[in-house]
N, C-alpha and C positions, 0 to 999 in steps of 0.2 A: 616314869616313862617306861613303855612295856617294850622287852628286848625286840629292835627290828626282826629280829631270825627267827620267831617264836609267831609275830602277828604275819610274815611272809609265809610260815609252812601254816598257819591255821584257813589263810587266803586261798593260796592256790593249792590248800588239801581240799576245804570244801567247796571251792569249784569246779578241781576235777573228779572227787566224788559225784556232784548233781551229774555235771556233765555224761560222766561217765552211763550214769542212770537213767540219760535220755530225756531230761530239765534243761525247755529251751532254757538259752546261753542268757537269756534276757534274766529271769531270774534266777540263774546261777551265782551271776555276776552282785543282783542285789542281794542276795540271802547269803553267799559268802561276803558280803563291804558291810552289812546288818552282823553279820556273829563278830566281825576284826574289832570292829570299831566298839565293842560292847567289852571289849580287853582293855578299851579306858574310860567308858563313859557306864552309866545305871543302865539297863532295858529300856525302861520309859524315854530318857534324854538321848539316848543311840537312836532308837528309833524314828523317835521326831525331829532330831538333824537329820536323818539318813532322807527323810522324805522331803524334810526343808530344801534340803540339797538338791534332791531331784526336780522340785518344781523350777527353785531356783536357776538350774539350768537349760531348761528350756524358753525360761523369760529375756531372749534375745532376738533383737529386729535382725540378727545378719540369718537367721533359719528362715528366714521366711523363703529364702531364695532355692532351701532344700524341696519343700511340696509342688515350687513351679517346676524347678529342672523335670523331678518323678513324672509330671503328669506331662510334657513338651515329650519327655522321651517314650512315656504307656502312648500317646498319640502317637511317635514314628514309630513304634513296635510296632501297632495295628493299622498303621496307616499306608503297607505296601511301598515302604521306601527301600529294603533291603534288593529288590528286585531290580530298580533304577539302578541301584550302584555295582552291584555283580553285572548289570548289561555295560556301564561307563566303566569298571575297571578292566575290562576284558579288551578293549580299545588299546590298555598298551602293552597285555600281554601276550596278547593272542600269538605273537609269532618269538615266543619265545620257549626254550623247554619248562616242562612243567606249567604251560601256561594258565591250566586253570585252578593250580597250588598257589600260583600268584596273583590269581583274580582272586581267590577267597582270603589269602590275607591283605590285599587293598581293600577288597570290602569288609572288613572285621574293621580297620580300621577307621574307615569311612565311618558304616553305621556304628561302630561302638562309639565313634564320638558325638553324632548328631544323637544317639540314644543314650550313653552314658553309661552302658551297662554291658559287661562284659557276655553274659550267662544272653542278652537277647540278641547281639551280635552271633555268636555263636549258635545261639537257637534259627537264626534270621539268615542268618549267610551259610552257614554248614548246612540247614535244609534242603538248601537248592542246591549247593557247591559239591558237595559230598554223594551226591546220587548222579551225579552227572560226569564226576570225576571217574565215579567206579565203572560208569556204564561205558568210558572212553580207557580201561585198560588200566586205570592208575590201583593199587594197592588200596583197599579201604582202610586200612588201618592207618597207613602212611595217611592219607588224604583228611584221615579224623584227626592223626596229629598236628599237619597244618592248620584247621580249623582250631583243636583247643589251644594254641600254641600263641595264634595271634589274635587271638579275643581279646585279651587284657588289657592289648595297647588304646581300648577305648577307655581303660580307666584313668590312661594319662593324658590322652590325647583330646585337648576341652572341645566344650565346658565337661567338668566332672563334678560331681558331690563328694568325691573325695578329698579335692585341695579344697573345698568351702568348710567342710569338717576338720582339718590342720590347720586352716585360716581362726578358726574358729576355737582351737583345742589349744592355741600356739600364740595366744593371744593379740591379733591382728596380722599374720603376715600378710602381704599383700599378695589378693588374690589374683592380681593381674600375673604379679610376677611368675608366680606359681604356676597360670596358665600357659604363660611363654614357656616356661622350662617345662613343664611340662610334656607340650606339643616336640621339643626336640627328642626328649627323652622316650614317646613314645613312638616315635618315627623312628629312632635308632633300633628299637623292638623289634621294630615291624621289617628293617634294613637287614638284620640279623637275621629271622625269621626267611626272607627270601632267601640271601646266600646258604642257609644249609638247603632251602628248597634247590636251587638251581644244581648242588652237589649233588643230590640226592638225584634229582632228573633225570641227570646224564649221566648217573650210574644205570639207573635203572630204564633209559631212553624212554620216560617220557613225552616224546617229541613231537605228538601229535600237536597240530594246532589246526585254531579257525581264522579263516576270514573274513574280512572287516566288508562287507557288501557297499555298494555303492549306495551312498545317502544317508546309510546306518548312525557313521561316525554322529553327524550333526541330528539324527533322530534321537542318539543315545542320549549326547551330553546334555541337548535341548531340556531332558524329560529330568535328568541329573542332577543340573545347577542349584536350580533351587533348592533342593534339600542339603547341600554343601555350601550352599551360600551362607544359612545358619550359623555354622562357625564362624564365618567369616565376619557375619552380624555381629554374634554375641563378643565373640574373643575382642574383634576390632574394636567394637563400642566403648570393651571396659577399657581395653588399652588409649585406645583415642580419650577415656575418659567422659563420653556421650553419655553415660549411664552406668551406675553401681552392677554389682554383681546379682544383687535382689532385682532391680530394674530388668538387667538381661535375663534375670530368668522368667518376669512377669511378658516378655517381649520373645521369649524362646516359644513361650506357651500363644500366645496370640498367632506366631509365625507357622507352628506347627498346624495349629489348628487352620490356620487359610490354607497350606499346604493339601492339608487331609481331606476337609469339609467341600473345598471350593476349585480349587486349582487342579489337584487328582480327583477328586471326587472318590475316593478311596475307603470314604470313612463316610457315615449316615448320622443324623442328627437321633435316629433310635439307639444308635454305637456311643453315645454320650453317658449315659449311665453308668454302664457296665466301665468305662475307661476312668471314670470318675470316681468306682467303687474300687478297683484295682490302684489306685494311684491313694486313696484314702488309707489303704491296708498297708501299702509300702511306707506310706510315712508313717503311720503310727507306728509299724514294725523300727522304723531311724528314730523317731524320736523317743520312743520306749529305750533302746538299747542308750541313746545319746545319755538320757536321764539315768540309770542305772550308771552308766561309765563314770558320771561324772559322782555318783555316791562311792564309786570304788576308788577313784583317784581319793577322795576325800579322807576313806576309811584309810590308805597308803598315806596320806600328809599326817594323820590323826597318830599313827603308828612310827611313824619316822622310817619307813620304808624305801622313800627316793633318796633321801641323805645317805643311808646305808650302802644303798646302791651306786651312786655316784662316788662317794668314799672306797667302795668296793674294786668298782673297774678304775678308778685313778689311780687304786693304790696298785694294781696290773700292772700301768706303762702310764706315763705323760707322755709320748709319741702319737701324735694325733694319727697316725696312719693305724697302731696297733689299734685303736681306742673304736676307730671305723668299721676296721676288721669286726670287732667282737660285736659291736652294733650291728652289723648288717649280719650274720649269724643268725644273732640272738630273732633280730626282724625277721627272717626267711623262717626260723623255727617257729615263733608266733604266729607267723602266715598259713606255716601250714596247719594250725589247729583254731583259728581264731578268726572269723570273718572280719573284712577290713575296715567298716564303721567304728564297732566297739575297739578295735585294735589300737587306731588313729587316737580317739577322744582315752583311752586310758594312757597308752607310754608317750605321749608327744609331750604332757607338763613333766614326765622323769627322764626323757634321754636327751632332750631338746636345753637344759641348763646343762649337761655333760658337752653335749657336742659348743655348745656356744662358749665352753669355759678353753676350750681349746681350738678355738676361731673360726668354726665352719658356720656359715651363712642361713640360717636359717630357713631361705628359700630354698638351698641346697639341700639341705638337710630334709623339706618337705618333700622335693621332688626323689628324694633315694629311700623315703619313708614308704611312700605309695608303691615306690617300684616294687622295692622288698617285699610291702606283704599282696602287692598282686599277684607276683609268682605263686604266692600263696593256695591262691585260687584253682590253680591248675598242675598242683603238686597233691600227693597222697599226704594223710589219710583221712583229711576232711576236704579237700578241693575240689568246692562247688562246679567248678568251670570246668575242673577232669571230667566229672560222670555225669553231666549234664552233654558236655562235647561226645563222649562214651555213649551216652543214651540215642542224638540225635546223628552219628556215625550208625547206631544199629551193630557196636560192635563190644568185645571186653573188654575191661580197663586190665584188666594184665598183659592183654595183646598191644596196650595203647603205649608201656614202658620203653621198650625198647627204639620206635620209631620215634620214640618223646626227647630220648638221651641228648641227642645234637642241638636240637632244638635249648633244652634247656640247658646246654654249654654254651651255643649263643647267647641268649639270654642271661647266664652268669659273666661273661664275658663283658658285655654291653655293661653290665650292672658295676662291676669292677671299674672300667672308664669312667663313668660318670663316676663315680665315689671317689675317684684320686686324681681326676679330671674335669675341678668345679668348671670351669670357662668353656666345658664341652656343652652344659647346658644353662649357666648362667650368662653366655655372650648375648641371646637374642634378649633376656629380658633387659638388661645394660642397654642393649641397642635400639632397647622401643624407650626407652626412657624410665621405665615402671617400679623400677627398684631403688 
C-alpha cells in the first residue's frame, strides 16, 4: 500500500501544476487521478479503470434530471423573466431605504432560483439593477456588491443542480429534504444580505424611493406569478411526492417552455436552437467534470487517502463542534479555487463518513456543503460570480473588497448558525415530512 502522504502531494502537486498552467480543471483532475493511481496499478490497468470509472459514473437514471433543470433555466435566462421580478420585487421595497439594493437582492433571489445559476442571476438582475441604482445616486461600487453578494442564494434556494449532485455524490440523500433546507438556508443569505444593505443605506441616505402607481401592484404581480409559481410546482411536487426529482425537472422544462414560447411570448420557435446548443455545452461541460471527479475519488480510495484523512482530523479533536470548524474552512478554501460541481462529487464520499461518525445529519451536512463552497463563487482568486458581478457593474474587483467586507460577515455569520444551529434549517424539512 503506497504512503497516503506521498499519493496526496503527487495528486494535488499535478493538479495544481496543470491548473496553474491554464488546463481546464476538467483534465487537470483526470491526468492528475491517471498519474495517483498508476503508484499502485501497471500504465495499461490505471488507465483502463480510470476510464471504466469514468463511464461507469455517468451510467445513472438520477442525472437525467441534471440536462432538464440546465435547459428549464437557459430557457428563463433567455426568456425575459428577470425583468418581471425586479418590477414584483420592487412592490415591497419601494419605500424603504436602499430600496432598490433590496429589489436587486429579491430578485437574485427569485431568478437565481427559478434559473438555478448564480453567474445568470447576477448577469439578469445586476443588468438592470445596477445602472438604475447608479443613475438614482447609489454608489456603483456599493450597488455591484449587493448584486455579487446575493446571486448565490439561487444556488440554494430550489430547485438547484447542486443538492441533485450531493444527492447523488452522498449516495441517496433525499433530495426533497435538501430542497427544504436548503430554501431556509438561502433565505437566511438573502436576510443578511438586506440587513447590511439597510445599515449601509442609512449611513449613506440612500432614501430615495418610488412609488407604487395606481393598478401597477396587480399589473406587476399578474405578469410575475407564473414564473414563481415554478418553484412552487417543482419543490411542492417532490415534497407532496407528485413526481421524482427527474420528473420535476422533465415538467420544469415543459413549464418554462409555455412560459417563454406561449404565455410571454418572449422566446420564438427560431430561439430553439441556439437554447438547445447552450444547454447541450453546459451539460457535457457537468458531466465531463462529474466523470473525471468520480476517477479522482477513485484514484483517493485506490491510495488510502480518505482513511488518512479522516484518521487525520479525528485524531485533532472528537468534539464535533472543532471537527465542523475545520470542515467548513477546509470547504470555503476549496471554494475559493474549485468550482462547486467537481467540489461536491470529489469531498462529499471523504468528509461526509467524518461528519456522520460524529452525528451530523447528512442532510445537514449537504445544505452547509453547498453553502460553503458558494461563498466560493464570489470570493477571490478564482470567484466566478466576483468578476462576472465586476464585469456586469462596469466596475474593478479591487474597488468591489471593501463594499464586499460586511456583506461577507453577514454571510459568515449566517453560515456559523446553520452549522451549530441544525434545527435552523432542518425544522421545515421535519415539518414537510421528507426526511
Amino acid at each position: 500500500m503506497i504512503d497516503p502522504l506521498v499519493a496526496t502531494s503527487m495528486l494535488v502537486g499535478i493538479f495544481l501544476l496543470l491548473l496553474v498552467m491554464g488546463t481546464p480543471i476538467g483534465l487537470c483532475i483526470v491526468i492528475a487521478s491517471g498519474a495517483t493511481i498508476m503508484l499502485v496499478l501497471p500504465f495499461d490497468i490505471a488507465m483502463f479503470t480510470t476510464a471504466q470509472k469514468m463511464f461507469s459514473s455517468l451510467d445513472s437514471f438520477a442525472l437525467l434530471a441534471v440536462p432538464f433543470f440546465i435547459l428549464s433555466g437557459v430557457i428563463m435566462n433567455n426568456g425575459g423573466i428577470a425583468t418581471r421580478l425586479v418590477h414584483f420585487a420592487k412592490l415591497f421595497t419601494g419605500r424603504i431605504p436602499g430600496s432598490l439594493s433590496y429589489a436587486n437582492i429579491a430578485g437574485n433571489m427569485m431568478f437565481g432560483a427559478v434559473s438555478g445559476s448564480a453567474i445568470a442571476a447576477s448577469t439578469s438582475i445586476g443588468g438592470v439593477m445596477i445602472p438604475m441604482s447608479a443613475k438614482e445616486g447609489y454608489n456603483r461600487n456599493f450597488a455591484s456588491a449587493v448584486n455579487i453578494a446575493s446571486a448565490p442564494t439561487g444556488m440554494l434556494i430550489p430547485p438547484t443542480t447542486a443538492f441533485i449532485l450531493y444527492a447523488l455524490a452522498s449516495g441517496g440523500t433525499s433530495i426533497a429534504a435538501l430542497f427544504a433546507g436548503g430554501f431556509v438556508a438561502g433565505s437566511l443569505w438573502g436576510m443578511g444580505c438586506m440587513i447590511v444593505t439597510y445599515v449601509v443605506a442609512k449611513r449613506h441616505h440612500y432614501t430615495n424611493f418610488f412609488a407604487v402607481q395606481k393598478g401597477m401592484a396587480w399589473h406587476v404581480t399578474r405578469n410575475a406569478i407564473p414564473s414563481l409559481l415554478l418553484i412552487v410546482i417543482i419543490v411542492g411536487g417532490i415534497v407532496e411526492g407528485i413526481f421524482t426529482a427527474i420528473e420535476a425537472s422533465a415538467v420544469a422544462v415543459v413549464y418554462t417552455a409555455y412560459l417563454t414560447l406561449f404565455l410571454y411570448k418572449t422566446l420564438r420557435y427560431k430561439d430553439v436552437p441556439r437554447i438547445l446548443i447552450q444547454t447541450f455545452v453546459m451539460t457535457g461541460v457537468i458531466m465531463f467534470l462529474l466523470a473525471t471527479s468520480s476517477a479522482m475519488s477513485f484514484a483517493m480510495s485506490m491510495t488510502g487517502i480518505p482513511a488518512a484523512l479522516t484518521h487525520l482530523i479525528l485524531g485533532i479533536s472528537n468534539n464535533p463542534a472543532w471537527i465542523m470548524l475545520i470542515i467548513t474552512v477546509f470547504l470555503l478554501v476549496v471554494g475559493a479555487f474549485m468550482d462547486i460541481g467537481p467540489a461536491i462529487l470529489i469531498f462529499t464520499p471523504i468528509l461526509l463518513p467524518i461528519v456522520e461518525k460524529v452525528g451530523v445529519n447528512p442532510v445537514h451536512f449537504g445544505i452547509l456543503m453547498v453553502y460553503n463552497l458558494a461563498i466560493g463563487t464570489i470570493t477571490p482568486p478564482v470567484g466566478s460570480g466576483l468578476y462576472v458581478g465586476a464585469s456586469v457593474g462596469q466596475v474593478k474587483v479591487e474597488n468591489l473588497i471593501k463594499p464586499l467586507m460586511p456583506f461577507y460577515i453577514a454571510i459568515v455569520i449566517v453560515l456559523l448558525m446553520i452549522t451549530y444551529l441544525p434545527e435552523v434549517t432542518l425544522f421545515l424539512p421535519k415539518m414537510l415530512g421528507v426526511m
